[in-house]
C-alpha angles and dihedrals in degrees: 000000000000105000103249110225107255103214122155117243099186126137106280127221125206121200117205120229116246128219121247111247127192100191091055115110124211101272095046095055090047083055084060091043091061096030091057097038085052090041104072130152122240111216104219120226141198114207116183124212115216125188109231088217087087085076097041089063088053111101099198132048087220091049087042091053098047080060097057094046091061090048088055093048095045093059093040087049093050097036097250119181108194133030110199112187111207134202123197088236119150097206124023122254112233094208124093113277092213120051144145103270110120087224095064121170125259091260098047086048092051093041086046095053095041099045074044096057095038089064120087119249100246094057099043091090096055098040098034124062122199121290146180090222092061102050098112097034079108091072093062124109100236119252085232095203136170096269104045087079113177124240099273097038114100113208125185076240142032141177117240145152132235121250144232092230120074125203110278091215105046101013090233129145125291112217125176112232100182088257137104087283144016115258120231111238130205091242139067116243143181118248117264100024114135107235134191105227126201098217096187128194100297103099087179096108089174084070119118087214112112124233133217135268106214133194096264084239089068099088085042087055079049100056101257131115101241091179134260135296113230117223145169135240119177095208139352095274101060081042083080104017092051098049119154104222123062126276097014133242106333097183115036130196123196112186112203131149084239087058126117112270113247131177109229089224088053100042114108120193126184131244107279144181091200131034120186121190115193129197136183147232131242090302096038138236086317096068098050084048090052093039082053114091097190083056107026114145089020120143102242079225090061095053108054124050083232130021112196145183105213096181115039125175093020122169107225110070077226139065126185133234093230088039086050094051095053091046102040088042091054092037087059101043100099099035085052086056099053081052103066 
């Protein structure tokens, strides 16, 4: 089974610095301490929900694949968080999606190429065994994202995993980093675990000085796109019920050709922590909702927060899923940015 990377997607809380002041006395200090431990900053986030249909409609690995590979570059090119996969299941499967049979669903093979895709190039090999469903993962144009820096880049941050090896003088954790040599890290850690590592400003990887394994939302409270996290959702319904960060989705999008016919200029949309996007399948949002029992007989309208056409008068009487995600993402690009 391909070793899902285990990245936290939690709220995250930011604490400001505060300025040294001299003239402060003590309880005026203590009155910063608490303002600036109540006063945290809430790093927003967009998640996107995908039908796994859309592979099952694919004839060929190669062409199922290709498809993935547009859905992966669709949520790194508009900064997307979170990936959830989503069956039209009535009741969830409590075995592994993923696992290590060569006939996969629709759903493992998506989550597999995009978890895939998501990984820098330097760690696949160690996360990811071999498997039928990524023979033609070669083939795919790669995302190319901030985090996937190349052998001679230095970043403030880099992904690694841990190694077997320890450091023969201290003992301390290996981790590869994608450079000349592993770094040494302030923590213990089992081999094979993906880690988000703080590099700092010392280049010099023969020193004996350890660096610092980081929450992978570090770099993203930094301002930076540190890629997407990959989840399942056995039908529409736990998309939104089964969310990872607290709290759930508090603005919700569905994109549908029966949806209502707003100009992008003219789309407001409120001040959010979490944003979810949903898309459908061949027959749309409404088929997932009536396949639903937990919102069978529902009205799709009643559902979202917003229910939008992205593409009207089109002139295919189809539109793709993987066509839809490219369009609606664009298409909400500016009203996402007021936002926020």
């Amino acid at each position: 089974m391909a070793k899902k990377n285990k990245k936290q997607t939690t709220d995250t809380e930011v604490e400001p610095e505060l300025n040294a002041n001299n003239g402060d006395n003590d309880d005026s200090r203590d009155k910063k301490k608490l303002k600036r431990k109540n006063k945290r900053k809430k790093i927003p986030t967009v998640s996107m929900a995908v039908p796994a249909s859309i592979i099952d409609n694919v004839p060929t690995l190669e062409l199922a694949t290709r498809l993935a590979g547009q859905i992966a570059r669709a949520a790194t090119i508009f900064r997307i968080n979170e990936v959830v996969v989503f069956d039209n299941k009535s009741n969830p499967n409590n075995d592994s999606v993923l696992d290590n049979s060569n006939d996969e669903s629709g759903a493992a093979f998506l989550m597999r190429i995009l978890q895939y895709l998501e990984t820098p190039q330097y760690l696949r090999k160690a996360l990811f065994p071999m498997h039928n469903s990524l023979r033609f993962v070669g083939l795919l144009p790669p995302l190319d994202a901030p985090h996937h820096l190349r052998k001679h880049e230095w970043g403030p941050y880099r992904e690694g995993v841990t190694v077997k090896e320890r450091d023969s003088n201290s003992g301390a954790t290996l981790v590869d980093v994608g450079l000349v040599k592993n770094v040494i890290v302030d923590q213990i850690f089992e081999p094979g675990r993906r880690v988000t590592v703080a590099m700092g400003t010392n280049r010099n990887l023969d020193s004996d000085l350890p660096r610092q394994v980081v929450s992978s939302s570090k770099p993203r409270e930094e301002g930076a796109y540190w890629g997407y996290q990959v989840r399942y959702a056995h039908n529409i319904s736990s998309v939104f019920k089964d969310s990872a960060y607290k709290g759930g989705y508090d603005f919700i999008i569905g994109t549908s050709e029966h949806g209502r016919i707003i100009r992008s200029s003219d789309l407001e949309i409120p001040s959010f922590r979490h944003l979810l996007i949903a898309f459908g399948g061949l027959a749309g949002l409404e088929e997932s909702i009536e396949e639903d029992d937990n919102l069978k007989g529902k009205n799709a309208q009643d559902i979202f927060n917003l229910y939008l056409n992205t593409c009207p008068h089109q002139g295919s009487r189809t539109i793709r899923t993987e066509e839809a995600i490219f369009i609606s993402l664009q298409y909400l690009q500016e009203p996402i940015s007021r936002a926020l």
